[in-house]
KEKE-3310 file (N, C-alpha, C; in steps of 0.2 Angstrom, whole numbers, plus 5000, padded with zeros to 4 digits):
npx = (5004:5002:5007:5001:5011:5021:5018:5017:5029:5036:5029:5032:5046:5048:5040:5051:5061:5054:5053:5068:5072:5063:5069:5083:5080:5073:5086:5094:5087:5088:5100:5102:5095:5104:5117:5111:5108:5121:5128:5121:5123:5138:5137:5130:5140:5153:5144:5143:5155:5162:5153:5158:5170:5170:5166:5177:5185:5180:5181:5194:5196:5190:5198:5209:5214:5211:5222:5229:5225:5207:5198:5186:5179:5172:5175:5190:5204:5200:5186:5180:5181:5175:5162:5159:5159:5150:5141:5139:5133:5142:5155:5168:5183:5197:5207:5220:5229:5236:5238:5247:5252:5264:5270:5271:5270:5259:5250:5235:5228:5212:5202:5187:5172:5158:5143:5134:5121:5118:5107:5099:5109:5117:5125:5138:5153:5163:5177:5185:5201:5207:5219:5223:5232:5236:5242:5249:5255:5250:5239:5245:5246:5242)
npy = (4994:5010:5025:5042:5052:5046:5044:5058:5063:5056:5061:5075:5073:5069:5082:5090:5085:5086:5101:5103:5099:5109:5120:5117:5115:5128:5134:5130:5134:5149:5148:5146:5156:5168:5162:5163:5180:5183:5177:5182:5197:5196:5190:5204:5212:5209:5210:5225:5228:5223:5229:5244:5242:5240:5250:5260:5257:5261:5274:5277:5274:5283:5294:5292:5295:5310:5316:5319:5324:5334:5326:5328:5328:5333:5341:5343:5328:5324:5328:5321:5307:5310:5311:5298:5290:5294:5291:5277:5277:5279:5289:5299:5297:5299:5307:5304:5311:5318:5332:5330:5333:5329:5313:5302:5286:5287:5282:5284:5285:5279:5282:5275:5277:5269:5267:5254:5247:5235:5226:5230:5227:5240:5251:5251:5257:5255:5254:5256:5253:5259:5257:5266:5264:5277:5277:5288:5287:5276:5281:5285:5273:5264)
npz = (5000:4996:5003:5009:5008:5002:4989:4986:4988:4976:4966:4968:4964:4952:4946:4948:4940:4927:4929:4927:4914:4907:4909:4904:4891:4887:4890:4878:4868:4870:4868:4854:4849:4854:4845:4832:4829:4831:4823:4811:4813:4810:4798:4791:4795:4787:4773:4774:4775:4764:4753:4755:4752:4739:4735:4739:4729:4716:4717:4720:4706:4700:4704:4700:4684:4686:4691:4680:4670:4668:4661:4659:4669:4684:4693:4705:4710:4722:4723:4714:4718:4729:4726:4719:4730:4737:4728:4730:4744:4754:4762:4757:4767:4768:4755:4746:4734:4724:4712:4698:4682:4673:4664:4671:4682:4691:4709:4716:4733:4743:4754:4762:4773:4779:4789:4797:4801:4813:4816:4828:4840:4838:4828:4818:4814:4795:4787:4771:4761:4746:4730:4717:4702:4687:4672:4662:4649:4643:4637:4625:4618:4604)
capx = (5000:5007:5006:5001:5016:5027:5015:5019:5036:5037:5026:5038:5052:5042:5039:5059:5064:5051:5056:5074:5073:5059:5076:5086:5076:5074:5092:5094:5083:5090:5109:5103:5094:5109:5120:5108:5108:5127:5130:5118:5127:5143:5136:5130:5147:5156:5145:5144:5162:5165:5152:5162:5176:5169:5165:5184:5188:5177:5182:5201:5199:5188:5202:5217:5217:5210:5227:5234:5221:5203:5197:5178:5177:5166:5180:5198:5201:5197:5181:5179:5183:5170:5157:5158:5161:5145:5136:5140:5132:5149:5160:5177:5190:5200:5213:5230:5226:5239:5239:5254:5253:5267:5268:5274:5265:5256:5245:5232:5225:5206:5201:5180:5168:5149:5140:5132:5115:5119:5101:5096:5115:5120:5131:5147:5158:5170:5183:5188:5205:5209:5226:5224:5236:5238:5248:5248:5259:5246:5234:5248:5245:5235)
capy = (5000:5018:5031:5049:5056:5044:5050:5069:5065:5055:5066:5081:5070:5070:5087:5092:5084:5091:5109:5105:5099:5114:5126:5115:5118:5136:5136:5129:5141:5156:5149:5146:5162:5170:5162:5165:5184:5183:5177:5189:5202:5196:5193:5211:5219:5207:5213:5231:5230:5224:5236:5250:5240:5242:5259:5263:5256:5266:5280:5277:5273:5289:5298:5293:5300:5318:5319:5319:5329:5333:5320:5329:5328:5339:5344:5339:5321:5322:5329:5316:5302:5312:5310:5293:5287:5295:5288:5269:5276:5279:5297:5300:5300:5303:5304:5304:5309:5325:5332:5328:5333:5324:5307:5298:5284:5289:5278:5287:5282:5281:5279:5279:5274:5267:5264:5249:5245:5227:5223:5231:5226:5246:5253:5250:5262:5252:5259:5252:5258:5257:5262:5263:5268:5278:5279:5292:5285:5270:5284:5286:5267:5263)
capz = (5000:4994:5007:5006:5008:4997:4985:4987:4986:4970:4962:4969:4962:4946:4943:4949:4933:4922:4927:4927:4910:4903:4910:4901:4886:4887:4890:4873:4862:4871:4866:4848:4845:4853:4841:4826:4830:4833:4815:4807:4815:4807:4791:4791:4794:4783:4769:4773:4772:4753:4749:4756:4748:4732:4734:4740:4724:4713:4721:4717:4699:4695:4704:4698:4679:4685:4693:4676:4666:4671:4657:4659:4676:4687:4698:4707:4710:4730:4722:4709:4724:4735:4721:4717:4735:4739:4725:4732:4750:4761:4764:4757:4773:4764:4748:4743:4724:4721:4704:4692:4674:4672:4661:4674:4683:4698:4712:4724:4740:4743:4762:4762:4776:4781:4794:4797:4809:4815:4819:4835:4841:4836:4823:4818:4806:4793:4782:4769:4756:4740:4727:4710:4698:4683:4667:4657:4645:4641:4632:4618:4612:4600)
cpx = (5004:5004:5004:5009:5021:5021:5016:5025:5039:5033:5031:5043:5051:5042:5047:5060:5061:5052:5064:5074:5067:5066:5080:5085:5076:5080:5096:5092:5087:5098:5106:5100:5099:5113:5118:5109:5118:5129:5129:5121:5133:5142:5133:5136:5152:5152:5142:5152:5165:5159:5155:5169:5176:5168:5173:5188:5185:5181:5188:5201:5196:5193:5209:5219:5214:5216:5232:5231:5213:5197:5187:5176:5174:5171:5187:5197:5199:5190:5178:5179:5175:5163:5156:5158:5152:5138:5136:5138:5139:5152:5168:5179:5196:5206:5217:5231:5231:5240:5245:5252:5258:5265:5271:5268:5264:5250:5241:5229:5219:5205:5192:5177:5161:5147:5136:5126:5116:5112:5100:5103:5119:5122:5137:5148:5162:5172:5185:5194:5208:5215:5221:5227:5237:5243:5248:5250:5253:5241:5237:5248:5239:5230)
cpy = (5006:5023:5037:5052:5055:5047:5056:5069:5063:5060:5074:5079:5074:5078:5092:5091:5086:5097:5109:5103:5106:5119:5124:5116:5126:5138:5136:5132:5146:5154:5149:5154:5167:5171:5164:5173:5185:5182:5179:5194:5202:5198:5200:5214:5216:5211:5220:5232:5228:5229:5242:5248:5242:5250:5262:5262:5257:5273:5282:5277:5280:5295:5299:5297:5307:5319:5320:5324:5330:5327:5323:5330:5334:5342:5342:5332:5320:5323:5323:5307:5304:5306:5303:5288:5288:5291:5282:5272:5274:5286:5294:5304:5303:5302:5310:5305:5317:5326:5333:5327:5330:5317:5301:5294:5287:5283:5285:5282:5284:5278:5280:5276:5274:5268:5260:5246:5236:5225:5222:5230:5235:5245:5252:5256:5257:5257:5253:5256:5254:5261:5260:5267:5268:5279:5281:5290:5279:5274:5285:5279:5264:5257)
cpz = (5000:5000:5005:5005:5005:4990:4982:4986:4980:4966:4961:4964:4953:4943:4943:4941:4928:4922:4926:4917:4904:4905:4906:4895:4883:4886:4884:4867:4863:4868:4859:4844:4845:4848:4834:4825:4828:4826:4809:4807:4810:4798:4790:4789:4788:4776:4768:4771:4765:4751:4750:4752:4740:4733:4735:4735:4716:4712:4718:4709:4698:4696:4701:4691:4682:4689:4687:4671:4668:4668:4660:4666:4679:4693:4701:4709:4717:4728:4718:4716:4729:4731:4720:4724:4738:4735:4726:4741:4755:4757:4763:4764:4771:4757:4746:4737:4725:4714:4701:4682:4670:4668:4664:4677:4690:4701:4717:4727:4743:4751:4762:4769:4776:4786:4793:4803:4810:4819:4825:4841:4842:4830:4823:4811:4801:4788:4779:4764:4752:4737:4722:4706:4692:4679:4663:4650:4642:4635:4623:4614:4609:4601)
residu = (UNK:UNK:UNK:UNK:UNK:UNK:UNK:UNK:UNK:UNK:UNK:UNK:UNK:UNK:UNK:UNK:UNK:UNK:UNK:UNK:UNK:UNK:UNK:UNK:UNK:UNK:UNK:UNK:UNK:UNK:UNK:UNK:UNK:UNK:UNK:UNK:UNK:UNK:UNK:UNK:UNK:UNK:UNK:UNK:UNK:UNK:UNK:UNK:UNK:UNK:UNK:UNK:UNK:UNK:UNK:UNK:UNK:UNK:UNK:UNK:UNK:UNK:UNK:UNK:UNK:UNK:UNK:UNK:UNK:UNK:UNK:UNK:UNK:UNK:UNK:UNK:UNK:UNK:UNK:UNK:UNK:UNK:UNK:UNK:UNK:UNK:UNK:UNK:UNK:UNK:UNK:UNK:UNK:UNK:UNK:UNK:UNK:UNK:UNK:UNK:UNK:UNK:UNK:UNK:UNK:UNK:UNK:UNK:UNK:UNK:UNK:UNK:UNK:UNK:UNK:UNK:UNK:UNK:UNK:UNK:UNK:UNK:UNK:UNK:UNK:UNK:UNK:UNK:UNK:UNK:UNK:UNK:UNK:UNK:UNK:UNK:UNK:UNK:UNK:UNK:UNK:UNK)
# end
């Protein structure tokens, strides 16, 4: 014959393990949406940053021959860098584009930056930087 009180206590028993495994449980979802969230994040700034990449490498190529002539362009090559930096959604930081008429070869240096909302995480900034260089001497071959 089962008693009242063994009763109560396997039942207690009983219900122990049910809540330690429903904690277990929970404790399981909270880690995986963590880590789901955690590598949205990433992938986020991973590809804000090749789009700033490409944009710092826009940027450079439209600057580099206005440091030789202005070839049409709307203004100096930090202008031309601004312009084109901003057209790809990111700000010229800055650039290394000095002008040389000169037929020599020349490289300049594009520095741009984004910001990046990491879903609900904040903002980040990246930067990304490009060279690319001109040779004026390339335009005299046929």
């Amino acid at each position: 014959m089962v008693s009242a009180s063994t009763f109560t206590h396997s039942r207690r028993c009983a219900l122990s393990g049910e809540r330690g495994s429903i904690v277990l449980g929970l404790g399981v979802v909270v880690l995986v949406l963590m880590l789901a969230v955690g590598v949205g994040a990433v992938g986020v700034g991973v590809a804000g940053y090749v789009q700033a990449a490409g944009a710092a490498d826009a940027a450079a190529l439209a600057a580099a021959p206005v440091t030789f002539r202005p070839f049409q362009a709307r203004g100096s090559p930090a202008q031309e860098a601004a312009r084109f930096a901003s057209a790809n959604h990111t700000t010229l930081v800055r650039c290394v584009c000095p002008i040389d008429r000169s037929w020599r070869s020349r490289t300049v240096t594009v520095v741009v930056a984004r910001r990046i909302d990491l879903q609900g995480l904040g903002t980040v900034r990246v930067q990304a930087t490009s060279r690319a260089t001109f040779e004026p001497a390339a335009l005299l071959v046929p």
